[in-house]
N, C-alpha and C positions, 0 to 999 in steps of 0.2 A: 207840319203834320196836318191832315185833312181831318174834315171832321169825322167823317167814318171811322179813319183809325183813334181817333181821340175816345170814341165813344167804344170801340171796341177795348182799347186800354183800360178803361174805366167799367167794362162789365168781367173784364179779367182781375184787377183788381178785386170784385167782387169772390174770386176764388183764392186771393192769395198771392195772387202774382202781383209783379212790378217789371214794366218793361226795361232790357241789359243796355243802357246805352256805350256803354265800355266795358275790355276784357276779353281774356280769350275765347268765353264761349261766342260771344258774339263777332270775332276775327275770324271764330270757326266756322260760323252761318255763313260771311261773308264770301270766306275761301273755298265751301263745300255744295252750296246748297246751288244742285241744279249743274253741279257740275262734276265732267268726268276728273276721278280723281288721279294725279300724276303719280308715280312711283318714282325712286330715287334709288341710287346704289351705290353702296361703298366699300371698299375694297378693302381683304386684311391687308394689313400693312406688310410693307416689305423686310421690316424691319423682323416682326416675327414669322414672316416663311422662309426669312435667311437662315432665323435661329430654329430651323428642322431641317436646314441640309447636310446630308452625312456627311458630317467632319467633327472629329472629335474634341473640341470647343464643346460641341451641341450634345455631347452623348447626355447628357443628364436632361436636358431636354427635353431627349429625345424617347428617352425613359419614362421621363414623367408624361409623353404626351401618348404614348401606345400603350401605359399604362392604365390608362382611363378611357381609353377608344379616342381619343381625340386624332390619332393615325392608327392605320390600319397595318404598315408599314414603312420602316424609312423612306423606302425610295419614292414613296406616294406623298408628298407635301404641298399639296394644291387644296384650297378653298374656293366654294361657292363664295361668289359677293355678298353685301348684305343689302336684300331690296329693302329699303324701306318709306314710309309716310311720314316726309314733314308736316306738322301738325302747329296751327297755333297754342295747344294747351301744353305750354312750357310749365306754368304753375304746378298744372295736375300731374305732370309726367316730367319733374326734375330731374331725373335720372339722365335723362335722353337729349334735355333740352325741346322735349316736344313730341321728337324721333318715334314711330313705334317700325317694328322689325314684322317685315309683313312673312309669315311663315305658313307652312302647308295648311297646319291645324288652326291656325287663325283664319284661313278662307275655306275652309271644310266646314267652321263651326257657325262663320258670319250666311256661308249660303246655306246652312242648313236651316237656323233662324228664321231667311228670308222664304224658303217654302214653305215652313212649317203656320208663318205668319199668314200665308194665301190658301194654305189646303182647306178647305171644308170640314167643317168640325171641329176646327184647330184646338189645338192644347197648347196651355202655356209652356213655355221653354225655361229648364234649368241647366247653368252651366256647371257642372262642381271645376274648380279649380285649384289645387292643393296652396296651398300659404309660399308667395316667394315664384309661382309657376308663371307670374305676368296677368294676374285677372284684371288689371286697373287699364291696362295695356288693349286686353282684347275688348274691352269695353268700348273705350275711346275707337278702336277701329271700328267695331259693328256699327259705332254712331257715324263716323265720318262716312259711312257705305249711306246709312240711312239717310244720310242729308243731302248727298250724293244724288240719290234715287228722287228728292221732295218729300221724303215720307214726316210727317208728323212725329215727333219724338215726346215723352216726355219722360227727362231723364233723371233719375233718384240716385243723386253721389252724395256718401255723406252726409251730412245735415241736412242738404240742401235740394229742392226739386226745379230744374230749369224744363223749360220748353220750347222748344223748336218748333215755327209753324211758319210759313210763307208771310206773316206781318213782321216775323223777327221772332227775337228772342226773347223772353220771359223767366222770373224766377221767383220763389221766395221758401220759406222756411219750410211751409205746408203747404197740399193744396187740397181747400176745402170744397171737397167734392162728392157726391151723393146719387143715386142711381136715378134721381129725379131732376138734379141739374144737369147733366152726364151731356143728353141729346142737345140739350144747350151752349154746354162748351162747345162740344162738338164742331158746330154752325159757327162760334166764333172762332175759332182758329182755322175755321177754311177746310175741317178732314178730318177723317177719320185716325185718332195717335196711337204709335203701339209705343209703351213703359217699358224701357232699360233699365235695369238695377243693378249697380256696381254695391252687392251690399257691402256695407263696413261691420268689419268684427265686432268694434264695439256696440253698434246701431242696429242690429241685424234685422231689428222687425221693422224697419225702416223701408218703405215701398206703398206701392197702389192696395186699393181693395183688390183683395185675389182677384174678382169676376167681372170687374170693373174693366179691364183692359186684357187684350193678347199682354202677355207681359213676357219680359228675355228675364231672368235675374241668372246673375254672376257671383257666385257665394262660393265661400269657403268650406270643405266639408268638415270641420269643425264647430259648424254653428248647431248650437242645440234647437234651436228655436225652429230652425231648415229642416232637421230630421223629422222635427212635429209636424212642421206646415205640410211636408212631402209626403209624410205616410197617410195626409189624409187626399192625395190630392190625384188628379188621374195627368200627368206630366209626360211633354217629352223630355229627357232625360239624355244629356250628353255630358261628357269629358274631356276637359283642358288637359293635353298628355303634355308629359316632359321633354327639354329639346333636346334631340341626340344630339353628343358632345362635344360634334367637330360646329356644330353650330351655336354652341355656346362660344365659343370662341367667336365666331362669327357675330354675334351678338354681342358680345364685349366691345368690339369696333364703335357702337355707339354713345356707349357710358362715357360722360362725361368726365370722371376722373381716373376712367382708363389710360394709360400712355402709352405709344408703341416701344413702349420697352423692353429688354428682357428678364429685367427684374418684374414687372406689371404679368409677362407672361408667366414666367418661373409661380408667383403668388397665385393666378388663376388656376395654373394646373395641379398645383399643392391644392388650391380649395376644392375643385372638383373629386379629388381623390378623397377627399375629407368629407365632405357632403354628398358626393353624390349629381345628380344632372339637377337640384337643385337652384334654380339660374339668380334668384337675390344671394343665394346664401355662395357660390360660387364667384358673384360677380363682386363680394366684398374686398376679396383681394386679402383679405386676414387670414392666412392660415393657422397664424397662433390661436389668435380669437376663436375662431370655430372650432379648433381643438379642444380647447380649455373647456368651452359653453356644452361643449359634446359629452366629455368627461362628466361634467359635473351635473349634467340632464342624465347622463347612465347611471350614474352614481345614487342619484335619488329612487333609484328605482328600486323597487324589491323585489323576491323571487312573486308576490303574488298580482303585481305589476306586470310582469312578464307573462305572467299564465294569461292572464285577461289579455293583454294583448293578441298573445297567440290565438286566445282563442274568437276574437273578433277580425283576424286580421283575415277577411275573407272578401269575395267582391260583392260591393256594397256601393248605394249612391250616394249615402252619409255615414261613412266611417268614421261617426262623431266620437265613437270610445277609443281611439288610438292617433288620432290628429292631434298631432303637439300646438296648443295653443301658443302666441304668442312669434318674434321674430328669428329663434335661435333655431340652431339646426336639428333637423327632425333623425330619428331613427330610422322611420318609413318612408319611402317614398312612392305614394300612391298615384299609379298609371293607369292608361286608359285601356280597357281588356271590354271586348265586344261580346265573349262567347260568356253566356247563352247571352246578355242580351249589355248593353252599355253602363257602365260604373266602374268605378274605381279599386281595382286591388291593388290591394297594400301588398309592398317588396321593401325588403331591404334598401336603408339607401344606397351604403357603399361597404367594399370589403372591410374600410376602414372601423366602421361601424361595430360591423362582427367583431375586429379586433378588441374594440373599447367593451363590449358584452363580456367577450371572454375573459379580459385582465380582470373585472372587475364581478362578474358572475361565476367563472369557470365552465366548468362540464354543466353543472346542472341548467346554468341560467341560461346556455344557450341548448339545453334538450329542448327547453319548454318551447321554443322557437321553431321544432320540429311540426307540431301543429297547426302550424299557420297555411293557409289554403295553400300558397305559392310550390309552398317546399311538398304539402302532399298531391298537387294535382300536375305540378310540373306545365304546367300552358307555354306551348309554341312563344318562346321571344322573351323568357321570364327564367329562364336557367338560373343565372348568375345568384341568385340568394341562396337556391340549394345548394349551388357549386361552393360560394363560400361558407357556407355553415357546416357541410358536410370538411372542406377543405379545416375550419377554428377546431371543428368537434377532434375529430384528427390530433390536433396538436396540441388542444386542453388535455387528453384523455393523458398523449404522450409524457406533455407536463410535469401532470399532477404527481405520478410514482408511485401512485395507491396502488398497494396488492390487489384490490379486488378486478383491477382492469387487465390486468394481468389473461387471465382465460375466454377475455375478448379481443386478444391479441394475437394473431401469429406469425411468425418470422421463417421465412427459408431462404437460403441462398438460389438465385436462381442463373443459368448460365447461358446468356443470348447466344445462336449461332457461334461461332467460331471463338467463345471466349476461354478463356484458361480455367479447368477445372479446379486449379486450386482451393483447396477450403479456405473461409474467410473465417477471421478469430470474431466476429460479431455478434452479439448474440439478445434477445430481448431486452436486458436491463440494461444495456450500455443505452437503449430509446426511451423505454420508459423509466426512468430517473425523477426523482422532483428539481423541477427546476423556474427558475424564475422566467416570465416568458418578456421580450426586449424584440423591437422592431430594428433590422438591418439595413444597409445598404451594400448590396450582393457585388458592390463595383470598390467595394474598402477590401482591405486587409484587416482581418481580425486576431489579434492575439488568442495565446492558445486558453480557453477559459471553459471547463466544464460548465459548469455555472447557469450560465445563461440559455434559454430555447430561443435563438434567434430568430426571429422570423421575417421572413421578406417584405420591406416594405412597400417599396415601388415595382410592383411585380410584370414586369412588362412581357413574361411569357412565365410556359407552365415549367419551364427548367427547372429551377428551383424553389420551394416553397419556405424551405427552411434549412436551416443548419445547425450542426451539433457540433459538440467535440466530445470525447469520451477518453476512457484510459481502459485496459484490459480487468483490470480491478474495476474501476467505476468509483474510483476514491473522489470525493472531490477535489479541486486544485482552486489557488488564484491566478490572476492573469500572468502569464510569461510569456517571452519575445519568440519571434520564432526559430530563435537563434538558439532554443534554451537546451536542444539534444545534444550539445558539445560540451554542457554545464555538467558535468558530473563530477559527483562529491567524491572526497579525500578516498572514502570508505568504499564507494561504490568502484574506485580506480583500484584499489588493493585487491577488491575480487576479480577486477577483469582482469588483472596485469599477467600477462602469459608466463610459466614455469618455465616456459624455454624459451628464449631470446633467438634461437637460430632459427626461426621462421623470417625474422626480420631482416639478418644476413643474409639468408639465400634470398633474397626474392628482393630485397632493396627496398622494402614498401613498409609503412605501417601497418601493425596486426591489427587484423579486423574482427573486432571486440563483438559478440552478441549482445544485444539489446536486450536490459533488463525490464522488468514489468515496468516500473517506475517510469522509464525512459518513453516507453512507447504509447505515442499519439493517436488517437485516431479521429478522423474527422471526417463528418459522416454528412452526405447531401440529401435530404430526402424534398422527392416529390410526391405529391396527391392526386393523386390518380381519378377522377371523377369519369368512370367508365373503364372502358380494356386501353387506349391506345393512349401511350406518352405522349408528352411533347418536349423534344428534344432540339433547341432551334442553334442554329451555328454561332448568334450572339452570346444565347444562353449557356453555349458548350466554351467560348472563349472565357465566360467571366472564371467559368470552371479552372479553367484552364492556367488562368491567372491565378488563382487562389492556392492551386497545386506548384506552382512553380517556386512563389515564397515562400513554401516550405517543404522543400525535397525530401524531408528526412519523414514524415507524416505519414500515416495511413490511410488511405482514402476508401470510403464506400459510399454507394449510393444505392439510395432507399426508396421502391417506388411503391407510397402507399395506398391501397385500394380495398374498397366496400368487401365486405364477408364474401368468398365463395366468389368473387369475381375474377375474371378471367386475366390475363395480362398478356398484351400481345408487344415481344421485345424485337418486333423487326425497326423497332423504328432508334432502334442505338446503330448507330453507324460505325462502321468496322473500326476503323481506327481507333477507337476508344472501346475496343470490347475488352482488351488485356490493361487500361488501364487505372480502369477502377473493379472492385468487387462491386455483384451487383444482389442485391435481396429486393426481395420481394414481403413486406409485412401485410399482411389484411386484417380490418379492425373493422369490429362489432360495433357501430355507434348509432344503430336504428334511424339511416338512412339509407333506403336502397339507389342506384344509380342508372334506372332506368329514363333514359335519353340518347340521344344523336352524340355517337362517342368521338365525332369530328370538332367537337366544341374548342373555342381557345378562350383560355380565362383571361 
């Protein structure tokens, strides 16, 4: 080492530093600085785009993956590659082995930095990025660009401040630094540094003097300490959005305890159902886990929990009153919404979500959820929370059985084109009933069970939302096979048994016995209608179809439910099935209107 650098070593010292002679920050200088950075691509496996080709091995699969948007359809099974940045910071970025996933919003937010760093006037730069969204990730990339470029860094991860400058690499604990040493580091490091802040939740005040440097910081919008600094500060202000969820998938490719499995897939697609585009909380691969942790974070919650949510749950750059602290899975999942100007609205994370409110809140606890900006202002690209709240509100209300829901309720038969006018024996109470509410899978066979409000778990279109069974009474029953309408008692045989036997000579056949109240089944399909137009898809019509077959002797109707006073347009039942269910129409009162694009699929 020359004596130049020795003496500048030793006036860096003077701030705190010690020069990196080993480790990945300084494999990072070596690999980056001054140099164009390579990209890398890797491919989903074949292993899981075998397990989306239509063939029915795959159908649950296939379910699970058009359920969550991860396909848009069967026949569509292709992924983008994964580009990404081999990185030597394996330490910082275990996950990957180093790997960071170079994505739209990652070069949207790095070049947005880099002008914001040269405009005149500048203002410092905050990134919010929700808990689990990749902020340690888009960190390391802004740097690897900036080392890239020659730019001076001086980086705040953790405990710890390193620095990057054309002598190398520097770090230590603090760096003691003051408006009057400032122009003197300066001159030793060779330039002018801009401060990257990967803040740590626990550390958050952790960084430069505000004014002291162009600063990037990458915070979590749970930090209380963020909200303070931000509302005094004049900031550009941008948002780490969440990754749509064919490229979470895509992004799994790199996780290091991912396998191309179909068990690894099957677990990723259950987590995203369960969490949401969440990408730590998805990439876990625990579906039971995150259930359990969901459960038991709803659970804690109380009616006046919910109200304060709701009522902060609006676009904001520090959504610090409704950011679930901590690693478990969030109930919101706060996106990036531009209008009127950049921050974070909170949405719903996943339908699943809603599900866990309603077992656990009912009717009330998800009214209060009605207040939340998403669901009253409806914004382009943000449907989905009202779609399912309005969709829970629906089937809490049906539920519950309370009289008083009753005269929010109404029921008619209605008779698509060319269907059979017959009357249907259906009627309000055989829907709203109390009943215990139980997630399905619309591809089983269910024994015949008033009992239960099943509801769809894997909802891979709007066919069906739920299922019922009733009786003409509305008695309740326990489970029977479906074999159980040939079960009839000693007693009930004495009444049918015909006074004249010569029915049965003349005609050679067994007499055909009417069906007592007791006897008759009914089983009831009902959809949620979020707008005027069904969705009736031909996958969705076979599971139907299956369902009616195993049990020929049953009564079938289907229930298509929609907002007060709304319209229902039944061109979209296809002829063949117009005589083979009754069809109704119920509209419910649940103080959400359905104003949107009635093209929507849930």
């Amino acid at each position: 080492m020359s004596d130049a650098l020795e003496e500048k070593d030793a006036q860096l010292k003077d701030y705190g530093l010690t020069r990196v002679t080993e480790g990945e920050h300084l494999d990072a200088w070596k690999a980056f600085w001054g140099v164009e950075l390579a990209l890398q691509e890797q491919v989903v496996w074949k292993q899981w785009v075998d397990a989306f080709k239509p063939q029915e091995r795959n159908a649950a699969l296939i379910d699970a993956a058009m359920a969550v948007g991860v396909l848009n359809n069967s026949d569509d099974t292709s992924f983008p590659p994964c580009t990404f940045l081999s990185t030597p910071w394996k330490a910082s970025l275990p996950r990957t082995d180093g790997r960071i996933m170079v994505t739209d919003d990652y070069k949207r937010l790095e070049a947005e930095t880099v002008e914001c760093s040269r405009r005149k006037g500048r203002r410092d730069v905050v990134i919010a990025g929700q808990s689990g969204f990749g902020r340690t990730y888009l960190s390391h990339f802004i740097l690897a660009h900036a080392l890239a470029r020659q730019q001076n860094m001086v980086f705040f991860t953790g405990n710890h401040v390193v620095v990057f400058c054309p002598l190398g690499v520097f770090s230590g604990e603090e760096l003691n630094l003051d408006f009057i040493t400032y122009s003197r580091f300066e001159k030793v490091i060779e330039g002018r540094p801009l401060a990257l802040v990967d803040v740590a939740r626990t550390r958050d005040h952790f960084g430069p003097v505000e004014t002291m440097f162009f600063s990037i910081r990458v915070y979590p919008p749970s930090s209380r300490h963020y909200e303070l600094w931000m509302g005094n500060k004049s900031l550009e202000r941008l948002v780490l959005d969440a990754l749509p969820a064919p490229l979470v998938v895509v992004a799994a490719t790199l996780q290091l305890h991912v396998k191309a499995t179909r068990t690894c897939l099957q677990q990723l697609l259950s987590c995203l159902r369960i969490a949401g585009l969440n990408l730590r909380s998805s990439l876990s691969l625990s579906p039971s886990s995150l259930r359990a942790d969901l459960r038991d974070y709803v659970a804690s919650l109380n009616s006046e929990a919910l109200i304060e949510f709701a009522k902060w749950a609006r676009l904001s750059a520090h959504p610090v009153r409704i950011a679930r602290t901590g690693d478990g899975p969030d109930i919101f999942l706060l996106r990036r919404d531009i209008m009127p100007y950049e921050a974070c609205l909170p949405t719903i994370a996943s339908r699943h979500v809603i599900g866990e409110i309603a077992m656990q809140h009912g009717f009330a606890g998800l009214s209060t959820l009605r207040d939340m900006e998403v669901v009253r202002r409806s914004p382009d690209g943000f449907l989905d929370t009202k779609i399912w709240l309005f969709e829970h509100l629906c089937h809490a209300m049906l539920s519950s059985g309370l009289p008083e829901n009753l005269p929010r309720l109404s029921l008619s038969q209605c008779f698509p084109t060319g269907a059979s006018k017959r009357k249907g024996a259906l009627k309000i109470t055989h829907l709203c009933a109390a009943r215990s509410m139980d997630f399905c899978d619309m591809r089983s066979n269910h024994a015949f069970d008033t009992d239960p409000y099943r509801i769809t778990e894997t909802l891979v279109d709007g066919t069906v939302h739920a299922l019922l069974h009733s009786r003409p009474d509305n008695a309740p029953s326990g489970p029977v096979g479906y074999a159980s309408s040939s079960e009839v008692t000693t007693e009930q045989r004495r009444k049918l048994r015909p006074r004249v036997r010569v029915a049965e000579v003349l005609h050679d056949r067994p007499s055909k016995r009417r069906r007592v109240p007791a006897d008759r089944r009914f089983v009831i399909f009902l959809q949620v209608v979020f707008g005027s137009a069904p969705q009736l898809t031909d996958d969705g019509l076979r599971r139907l179809q299956d369902i009616m077959d195993a049990d020929g002797d049953a009564e079938y109707h289907y229930v298509f439910v929609t907002a007060k006073d709304a319209t229902l347009d039944l061109s979209a039942v296809p002829p063949h099935w117009l005589k083979c269910l009754k069809w109704y129409h119920l509209s419910a009162s649940v103080g959400i209107d359905d104003n949107h694009s009635s093209d929507h699929t849930p």
